[in-house]
C-alpha positions in Angstrom: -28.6 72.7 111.1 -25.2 73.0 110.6 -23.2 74.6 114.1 -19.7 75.8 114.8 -18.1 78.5 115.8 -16.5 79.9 112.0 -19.0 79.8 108.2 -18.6 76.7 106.7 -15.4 77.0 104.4 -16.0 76.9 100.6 -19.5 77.7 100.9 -20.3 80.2 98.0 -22.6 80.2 95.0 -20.4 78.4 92.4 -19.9 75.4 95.2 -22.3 72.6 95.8 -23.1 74.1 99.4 -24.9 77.3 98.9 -27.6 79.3 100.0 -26.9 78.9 103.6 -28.6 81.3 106.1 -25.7 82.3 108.3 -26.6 83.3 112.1 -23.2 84.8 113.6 -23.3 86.1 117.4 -24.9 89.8 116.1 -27.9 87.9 114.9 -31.3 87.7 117.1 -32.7 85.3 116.0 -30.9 82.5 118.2 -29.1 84.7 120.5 -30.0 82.9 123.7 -29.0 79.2 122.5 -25.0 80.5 122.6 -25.4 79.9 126.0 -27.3 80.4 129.4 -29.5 83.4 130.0 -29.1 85.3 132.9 -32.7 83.4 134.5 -30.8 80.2 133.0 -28.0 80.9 135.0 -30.1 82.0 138.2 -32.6 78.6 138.3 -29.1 76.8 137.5 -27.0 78.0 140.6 -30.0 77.9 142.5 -30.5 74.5 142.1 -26.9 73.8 143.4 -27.2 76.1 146.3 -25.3 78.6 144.8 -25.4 82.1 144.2 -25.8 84.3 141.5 -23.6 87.3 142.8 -21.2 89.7 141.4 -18.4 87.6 141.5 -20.1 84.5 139.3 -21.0 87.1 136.7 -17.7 88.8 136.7 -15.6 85.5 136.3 -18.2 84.2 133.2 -20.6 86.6 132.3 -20.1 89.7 130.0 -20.7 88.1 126.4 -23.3 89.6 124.1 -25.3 87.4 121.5 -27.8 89.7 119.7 -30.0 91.4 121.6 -29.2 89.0 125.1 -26.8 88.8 128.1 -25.1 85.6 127.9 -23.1 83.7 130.0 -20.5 80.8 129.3 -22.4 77.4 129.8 -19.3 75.3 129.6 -17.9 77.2 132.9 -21.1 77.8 134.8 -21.2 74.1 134.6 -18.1 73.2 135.9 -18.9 75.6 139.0 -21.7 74.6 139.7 -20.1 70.4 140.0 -17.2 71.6 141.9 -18.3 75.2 143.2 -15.1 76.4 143.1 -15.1 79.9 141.1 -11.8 79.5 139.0 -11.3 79.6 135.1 -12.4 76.4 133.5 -11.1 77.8 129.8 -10.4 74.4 128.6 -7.6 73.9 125.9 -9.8 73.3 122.1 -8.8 73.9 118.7 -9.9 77.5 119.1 -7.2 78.0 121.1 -4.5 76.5 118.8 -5.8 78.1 115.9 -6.0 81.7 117.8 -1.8 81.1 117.9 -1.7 80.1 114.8 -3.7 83.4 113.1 -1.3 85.5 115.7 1.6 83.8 114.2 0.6 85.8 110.5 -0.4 89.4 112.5 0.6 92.4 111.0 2.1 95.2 112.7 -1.0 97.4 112.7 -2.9 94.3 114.2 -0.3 94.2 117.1 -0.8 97.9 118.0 -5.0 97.1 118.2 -3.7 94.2 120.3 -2.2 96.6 122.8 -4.9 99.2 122.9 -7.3 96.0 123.5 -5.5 94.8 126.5 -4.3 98.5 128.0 -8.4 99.4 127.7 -10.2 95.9 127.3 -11.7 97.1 124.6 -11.9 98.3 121.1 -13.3 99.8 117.9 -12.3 98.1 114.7 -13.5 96.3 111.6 -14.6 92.8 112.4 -15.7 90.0 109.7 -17.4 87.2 111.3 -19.2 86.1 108.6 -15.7 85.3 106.2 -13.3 82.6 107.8 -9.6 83.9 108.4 -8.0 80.4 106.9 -9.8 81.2 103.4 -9.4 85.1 104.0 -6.6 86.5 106.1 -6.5 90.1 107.2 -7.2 91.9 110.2 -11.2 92.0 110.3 -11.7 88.2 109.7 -8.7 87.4 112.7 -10.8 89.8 115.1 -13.9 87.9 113.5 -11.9 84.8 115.0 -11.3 86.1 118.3 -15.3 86.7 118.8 -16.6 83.9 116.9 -13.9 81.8 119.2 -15.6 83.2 122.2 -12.4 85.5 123.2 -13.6 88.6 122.8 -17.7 89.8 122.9 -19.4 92.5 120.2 -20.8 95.3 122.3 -21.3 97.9 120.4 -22.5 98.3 116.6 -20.8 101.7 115.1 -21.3 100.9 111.5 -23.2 98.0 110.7 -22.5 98.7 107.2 -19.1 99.0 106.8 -18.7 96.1 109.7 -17.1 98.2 112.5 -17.9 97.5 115.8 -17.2 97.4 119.6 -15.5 94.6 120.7 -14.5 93.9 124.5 -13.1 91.2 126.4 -16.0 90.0 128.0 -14.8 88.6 132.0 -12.5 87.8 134.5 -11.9 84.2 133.0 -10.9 85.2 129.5 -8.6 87.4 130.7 -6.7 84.9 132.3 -6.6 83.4 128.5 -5.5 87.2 127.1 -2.3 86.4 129.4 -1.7 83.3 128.1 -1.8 84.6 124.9 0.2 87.8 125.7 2.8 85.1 127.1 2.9 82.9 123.7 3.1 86.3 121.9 6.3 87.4 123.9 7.6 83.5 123.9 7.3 83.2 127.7 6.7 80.3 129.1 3.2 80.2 131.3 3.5 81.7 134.2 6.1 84.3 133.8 3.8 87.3 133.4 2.4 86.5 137.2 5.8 86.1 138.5 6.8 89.5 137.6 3.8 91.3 138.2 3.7 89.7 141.5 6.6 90.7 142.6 6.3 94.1 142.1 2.7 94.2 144.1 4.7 92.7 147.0 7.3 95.3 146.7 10.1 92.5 145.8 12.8 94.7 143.9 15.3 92.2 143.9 12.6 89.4 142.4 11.1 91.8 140.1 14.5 92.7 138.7 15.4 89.4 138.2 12.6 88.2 136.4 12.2 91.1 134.3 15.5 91.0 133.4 14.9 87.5 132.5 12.1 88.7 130.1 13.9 90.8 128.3 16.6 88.2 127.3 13.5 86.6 125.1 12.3 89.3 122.4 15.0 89.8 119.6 16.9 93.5 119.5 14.6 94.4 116.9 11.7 94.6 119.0 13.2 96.2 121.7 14.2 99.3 119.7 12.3 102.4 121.4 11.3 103.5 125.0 7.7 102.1 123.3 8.3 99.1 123.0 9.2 98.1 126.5 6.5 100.3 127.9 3.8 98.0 125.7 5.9 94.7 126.9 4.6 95.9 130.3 1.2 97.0 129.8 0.9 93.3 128.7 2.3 92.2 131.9 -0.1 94.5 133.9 -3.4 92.6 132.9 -2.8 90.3 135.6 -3.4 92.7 137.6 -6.5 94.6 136.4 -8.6 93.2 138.8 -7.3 95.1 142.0 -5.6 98.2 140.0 -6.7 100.6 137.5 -4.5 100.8 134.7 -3.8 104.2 133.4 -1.5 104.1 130.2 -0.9 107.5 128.2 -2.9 109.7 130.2 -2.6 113.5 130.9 -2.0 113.7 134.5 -0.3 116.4 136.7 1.6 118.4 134.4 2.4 116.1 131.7 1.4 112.9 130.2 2.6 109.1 132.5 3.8 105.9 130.8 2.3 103.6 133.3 0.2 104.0 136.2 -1.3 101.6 138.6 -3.7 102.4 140.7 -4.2 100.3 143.5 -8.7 100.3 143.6 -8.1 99.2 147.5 -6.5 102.6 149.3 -4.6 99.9 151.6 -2.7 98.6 148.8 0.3 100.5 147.2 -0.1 102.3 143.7 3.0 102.5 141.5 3.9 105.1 138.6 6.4 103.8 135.9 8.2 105.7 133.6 10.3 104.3 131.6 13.5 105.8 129.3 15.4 104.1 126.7 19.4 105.1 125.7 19.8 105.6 122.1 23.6 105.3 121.4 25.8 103.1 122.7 28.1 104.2 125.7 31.2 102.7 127.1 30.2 103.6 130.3 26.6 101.6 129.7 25.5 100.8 133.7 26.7 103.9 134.7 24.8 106.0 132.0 21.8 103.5 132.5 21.9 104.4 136.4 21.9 108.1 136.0 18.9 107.4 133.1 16.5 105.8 135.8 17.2 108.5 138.1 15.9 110.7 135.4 12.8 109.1 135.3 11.8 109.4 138.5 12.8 113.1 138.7 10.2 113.2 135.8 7.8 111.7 137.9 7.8 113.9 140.7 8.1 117.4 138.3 5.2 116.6 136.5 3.4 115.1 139.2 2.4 112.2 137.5 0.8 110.5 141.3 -1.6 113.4 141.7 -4.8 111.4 143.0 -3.4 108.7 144.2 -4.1 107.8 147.6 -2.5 105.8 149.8 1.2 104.6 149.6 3.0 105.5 146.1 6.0 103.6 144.9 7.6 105.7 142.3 10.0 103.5 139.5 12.4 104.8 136.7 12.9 101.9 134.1 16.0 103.0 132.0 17.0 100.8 128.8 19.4 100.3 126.5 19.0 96.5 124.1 18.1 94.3 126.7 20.4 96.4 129.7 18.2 97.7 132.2 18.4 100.0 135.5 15.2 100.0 137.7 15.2 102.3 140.7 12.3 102.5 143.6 11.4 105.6 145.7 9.0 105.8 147.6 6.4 108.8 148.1 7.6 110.7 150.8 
């Protein structure tokens, strides 16, 4: 037996190696040796005085091997030695070769990137049972991300033709989706938490700063469109998708928001972003800028883009032009 978490390259009928029966995580047959079982995990925790509650299954459960619920052994583990529930993703070649499959992602790749992280989740064409390395297109790097344990098959829509439902699976890969959202945008760690921070403590002159700061990294030519700063943000965001709901593109009041997020906790403040992008270039650039921001949160309040949201509302117009930026804050009166 023969285990890892790709087919064994070079494998085929004309090679030495051949015949190989080839159980990926769809198959039954050994679905609950990927990891521990929910009674595995139950009679583990147990044994260490620990519970099995919602928070232990929303930090490392979530994955789906065939027909079972599976949670990730490695990290259940770890918390059960130190009982501390925090992320115990641990840097391995999977990781390395993850950035270096990203590295050769077309552009219709990146735009299933951002539907995955503005919705966690996503139908597509995944090949698990062909290795990107040997074969590289779009199906065999989502193959990657699942076989790599990043992302968990939930759904099978057309077994045939190899489309499925694929999610990310819990709290703790998440945390590595930032990470990668960071290498993708060439941020050093950390950065995506220090902005998204400071606008969840209401910081204007921090968030300003730091996303400023941001937008110094990506070249001009990806910050061509009101699109492509709006998707730089919804990256940001799944930091936070633990105590907001993000709502990206959605018909709301009288028209259609570019970013909401709303707070799950009434006691915490929601926020509605819309953002605006200049076009031509203007002499007058911070003054056109200023009076573009303003703009967007007129829009906001015409088309009533906070309808439902309870609690305190922090309205904020994002107007850009390369990497110039105006942000203004209103409040909900």
């Amino acid at each position: 037996m023969l285990t890892g978490i790709q087919r064994v390259a070079k494998e085929n009928i004309f090679s030495d190696l051949n015949n190989l029966v080839v159980c990926d995580v769809t198959d039954q047959r050994y679905a609950s040796y990927f990891g521990f079982t929910n009674n595995e995990t139950q009679e583990l925790l147990e044994y260490y005085g620990l519970e099995l509650n919602d928070e232990v299954k929303k930090m490392y459960d979530g994955y789906h091997i065939g027909n079972q619920d599976i949670y990730n052994p490695w990290s259940l583990l770890n918390y059960a030695d130190t009982q501390k529930l925090i992320s115990f993703w641990v840097n391995t070649s999977a990781n390395s070769m993850i950035k270096n499959a990203l590295k050769q992602a077309d552009y219709t790749f990146k735009n299933q990137y951002d539907k995955l992280i503005k919705e966690s989740k996503l139908d597509t064409y995944v090949s698990m049972q062909t290795s990107f390395f040997e074969e590289a297109n779009n199906s065999t790097l989502w193959g990657l991300f699942v076989n790599a344990g990043y992302l968990t098959v939930t759904k099978e829509i057309n077994l045939l033709k190899g489309k499925y439902r694929i999610e990310i699976p819990n709290e703790e890969v998440k945390q590595e989706f930032i990470k990668l959202t960071e290498y993708q945008l060439g941020l050093s760690s950390g950065t995506l938490d220090t902005v998204t921070e400071s606008l969840v403590n209401e910081d204007q002159e921090t968030f300003l700063e730091n996303y400023q700061e941001i937008l110094m990294i990506p070249s001009y030519h990806d910050l061509e469109k009101e699109n492509s700063y709006h998707m730089m943000m919804l990256g940001m965001c799944l930091c936070l998708n633990k105590d907001y709901e993000i709502i990206s593109n959605r018909e709301v009041g009288k028209g259609r928001d570019d970013l909401i997020l709303k707070a799950k906790d009434e006691k915490r403040t929601s926020f509605v972003l819309e953002f605006k992008y200049l076009k031509e270039d203007k002499k007058a650039l911070e003054e056109a800028l200023d009076e573009l921001s303003n703009k967007a949160i007129q829009q906001i309040k015409e088309n009533k883009y906070d309808y439902g949201l309870k609690g305190k509302v922090i309205y904020i117009g994002l107007a850009h032009h390369g990497k110039n930026v105006s942000v203004k804050w209103e409040n909900k009166i």
